[in-house]
N, C-alpha and C positions, 0 to 999 in steps of 0.2 A: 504494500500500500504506500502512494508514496502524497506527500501534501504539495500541491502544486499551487504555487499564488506567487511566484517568483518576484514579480513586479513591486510586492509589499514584503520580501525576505518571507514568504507562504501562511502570511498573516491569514486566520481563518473568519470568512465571514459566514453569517446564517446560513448560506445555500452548501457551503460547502461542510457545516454541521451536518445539514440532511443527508448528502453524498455519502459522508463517512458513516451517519448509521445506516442508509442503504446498505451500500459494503459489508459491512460487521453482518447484517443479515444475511446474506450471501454466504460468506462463510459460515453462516452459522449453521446451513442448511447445507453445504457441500462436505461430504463425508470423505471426497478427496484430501482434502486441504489439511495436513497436518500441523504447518506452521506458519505464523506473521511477521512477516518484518515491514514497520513502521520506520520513513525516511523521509524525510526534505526533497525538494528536488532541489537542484544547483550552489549545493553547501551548505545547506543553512535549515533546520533542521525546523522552527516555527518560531514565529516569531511575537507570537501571541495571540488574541484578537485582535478584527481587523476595527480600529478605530470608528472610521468612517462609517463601516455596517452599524457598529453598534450604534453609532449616532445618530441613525436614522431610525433602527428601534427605539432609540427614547425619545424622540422627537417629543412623543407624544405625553411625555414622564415614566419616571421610571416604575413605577406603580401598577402601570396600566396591564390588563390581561393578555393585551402583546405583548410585553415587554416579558413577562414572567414565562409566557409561552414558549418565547422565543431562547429565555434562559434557558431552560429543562431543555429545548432539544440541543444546544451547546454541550450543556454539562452531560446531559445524558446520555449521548453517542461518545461518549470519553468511559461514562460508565457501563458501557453496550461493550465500547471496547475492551475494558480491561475483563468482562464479562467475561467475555470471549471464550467457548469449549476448546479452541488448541491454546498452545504456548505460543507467547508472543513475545518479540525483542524487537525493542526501541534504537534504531542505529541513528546515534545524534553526533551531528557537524554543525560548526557553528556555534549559532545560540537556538536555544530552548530556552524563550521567555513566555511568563506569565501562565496566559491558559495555554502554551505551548508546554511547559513544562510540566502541567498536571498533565497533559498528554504522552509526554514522555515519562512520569510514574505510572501511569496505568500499566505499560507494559511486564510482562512476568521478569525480564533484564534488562538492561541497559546498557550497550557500547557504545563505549563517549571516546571523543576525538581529545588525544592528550591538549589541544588547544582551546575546544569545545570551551562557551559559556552558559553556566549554569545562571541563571538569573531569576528570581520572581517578579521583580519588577511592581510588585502592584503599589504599595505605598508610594513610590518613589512617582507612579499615576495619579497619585490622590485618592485610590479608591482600596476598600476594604480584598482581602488573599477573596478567592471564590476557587468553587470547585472540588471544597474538603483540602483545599491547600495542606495545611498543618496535619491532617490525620495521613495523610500521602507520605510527605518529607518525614515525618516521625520514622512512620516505619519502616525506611526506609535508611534513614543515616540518625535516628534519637533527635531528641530532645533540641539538643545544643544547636545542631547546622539547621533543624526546621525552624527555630527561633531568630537562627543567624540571618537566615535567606528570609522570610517571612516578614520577619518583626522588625529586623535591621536594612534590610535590604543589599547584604552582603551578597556580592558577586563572587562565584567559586569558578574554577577553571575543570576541563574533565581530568586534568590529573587528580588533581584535590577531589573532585567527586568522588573517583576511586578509591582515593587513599580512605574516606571516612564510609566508605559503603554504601554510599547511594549509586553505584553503577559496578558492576561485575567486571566488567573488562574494559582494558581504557589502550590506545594503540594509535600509531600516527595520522594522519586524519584520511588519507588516500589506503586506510586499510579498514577503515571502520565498516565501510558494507559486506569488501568481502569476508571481513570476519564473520559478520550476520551471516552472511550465505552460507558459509562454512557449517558455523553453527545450527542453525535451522536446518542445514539438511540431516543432520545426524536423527534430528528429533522426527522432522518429516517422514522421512521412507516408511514408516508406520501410522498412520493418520490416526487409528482408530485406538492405540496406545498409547499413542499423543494425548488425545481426548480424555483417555481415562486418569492419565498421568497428574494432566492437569485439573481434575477436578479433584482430585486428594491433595491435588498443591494448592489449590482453592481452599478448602477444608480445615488445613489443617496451619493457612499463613495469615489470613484474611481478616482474623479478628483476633479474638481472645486465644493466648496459647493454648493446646490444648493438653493433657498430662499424656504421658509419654506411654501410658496404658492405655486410654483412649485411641491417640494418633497407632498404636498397633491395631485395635480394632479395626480401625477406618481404612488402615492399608491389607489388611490380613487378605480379604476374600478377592479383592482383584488383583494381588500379588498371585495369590493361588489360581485366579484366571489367567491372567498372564502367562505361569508357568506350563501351565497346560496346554494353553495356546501356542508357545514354544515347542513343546514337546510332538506335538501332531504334525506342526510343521516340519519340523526334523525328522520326523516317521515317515511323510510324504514324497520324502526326496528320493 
C-alpha cells in the first residue's frame, strides 16, 4: 500500500481516508494476501493531514456532524488498518508527522530510515495529539519518548527511534523497502498462518498483559493446528 499525495510530502486528505479503508477491506476479504507493507511514495513517508482538506471540513465548525463524521473515517481507517487479519510493516522514509505517525504505529513493525523523522507535530499546530496518540507511543517506546514526542514536541530521528523501541529495525534509507520486502515475504508465503499468527499477536499485545498461563492457552490449540498442518504437508510430498 503505498500513500501517494506527493505534491503535499502525501499529506492525507478525507478522500484519501476512504481509499485507505476501501483497501484495508480488500484485504480483508482476500485470503491470498499474507502480508502489508505501508510506504510513502517519493521518500517521504506522511506527512500528516492535509491542512487545507481539513479546513474545508471545519469550514463549517468544528462541532458540526460533518466535521465529526469526517473525523471517524480518518481515524478509523488507521484503526481498520492496524485491525488488519495479516501482519503488517510500516516502511518509513523521511518524516512521519502527526496523523502520519499514528499511521505508522498502527502497523505490527516499523523500519525507519537511520535519517527518518519521527515527529508529532501536533502542539507545535496548536491543536490537541488525536488518534489515541499517547496510548500508540506508550506502547510502543513507555512513558518517557510518548511524553517527549506528545507533550514536548520532541523530534527523534529513526536511529533514536530504534534505539528506544518504537521501530524494530532501522537501516540506510535506500534499504528501508527492500528490507520490508524481504521481511514480509518470509511471513507471506503462508497467508492463512499469517492470519492466525496474527491474531494471537493481537490477543495477546493489544491491551492488558496477559499472564503467561493464559497467553499458553491462547496459543496452545493453533500451535497444535499448525503442527498438524505441517505434518500432512510433509506426508504429501
Amino acid at each position: 500500500m503505498t500513500i501517494s499525495n506527493p505534491a503535499i510530502r502525501n499529506a492525507l486528505t478525507n478522500d484519501m481516508a476512504k481509499d485507505f479503508a476501501a483497501a484495508c477491506e480488500e484485504i480483508e476479504s482476500d485470503n491470498r494476501i499474507g502480508c502489508v507493507i505501508l510506504r510513502g511514495e517519493g521518500g517521504t513517508f506522511c506527512s500528516g493531514a492535509d491542512t487545507a482538506s481539513w479546513g474545508e471540513t471545519y469550514s463549517g465548525g468544528t462541532l458540526t456532524d460533518e466535521a465529526y463524521e469526517l473525523s471517524d473515517a480518518m481515524y478509523g481507517s488507521f484503526v481498520r488498518f492496524g485491525q488488519l487479519p495479516v501482519p503488517t510493516i510500516a516502511a518509513v522514509r523521511g518524516a512521519a508527522v502527526g496523523a502520519g505517525l499514528n499511521l505508522a504505529m498502527a502497523a505490527d513493525l516499523r523500519i525507519v530510515a537511520e535519517d527518518a523523522r519521527i515527529i508529532a507535530g501536533f502542539t507545535a499546530a496548536g491543536i490537541h495529539p488525536g488518534g489515541g496518540f499517547f496510548t500508540l507511543a506508550r506502547r510502543l517506546a513507555g512513558r518517557e519518548i510518548a511524553g517527549a514526542l506528545g507533550l514536548f514536541g520532541m523530534e527523534i530521528s529513526g536511529a533514536r527511534a530504534h534505539e528506544v523501541g518504537f521501530a524494530a529495525v532501522c537501516v540506510e534509507d535506500d534499504q528501508v523497502e527492500p528490507t520490508a520486502s524481504r521481511m514480509a515475504a518470509t511471513t507471506a508465503k503462508d497467508p492463512l498462518l499469517a492470519r492466525r499468527v496474527k491474531h494471537s499477536f493481537q490477543i495477546e499485545t493489544s491491551g492488558q498483559y496477559l499472564t503467561w498461563d493464559a497467553a499458553l492457552e491462547v496459543e496452545r490449540g493453533v500451535q497444535m493446528w499448525s503442527q498438524e498442518r505441517r505434518l500432512r504437508a510433509q506426508a504429501e510430498r
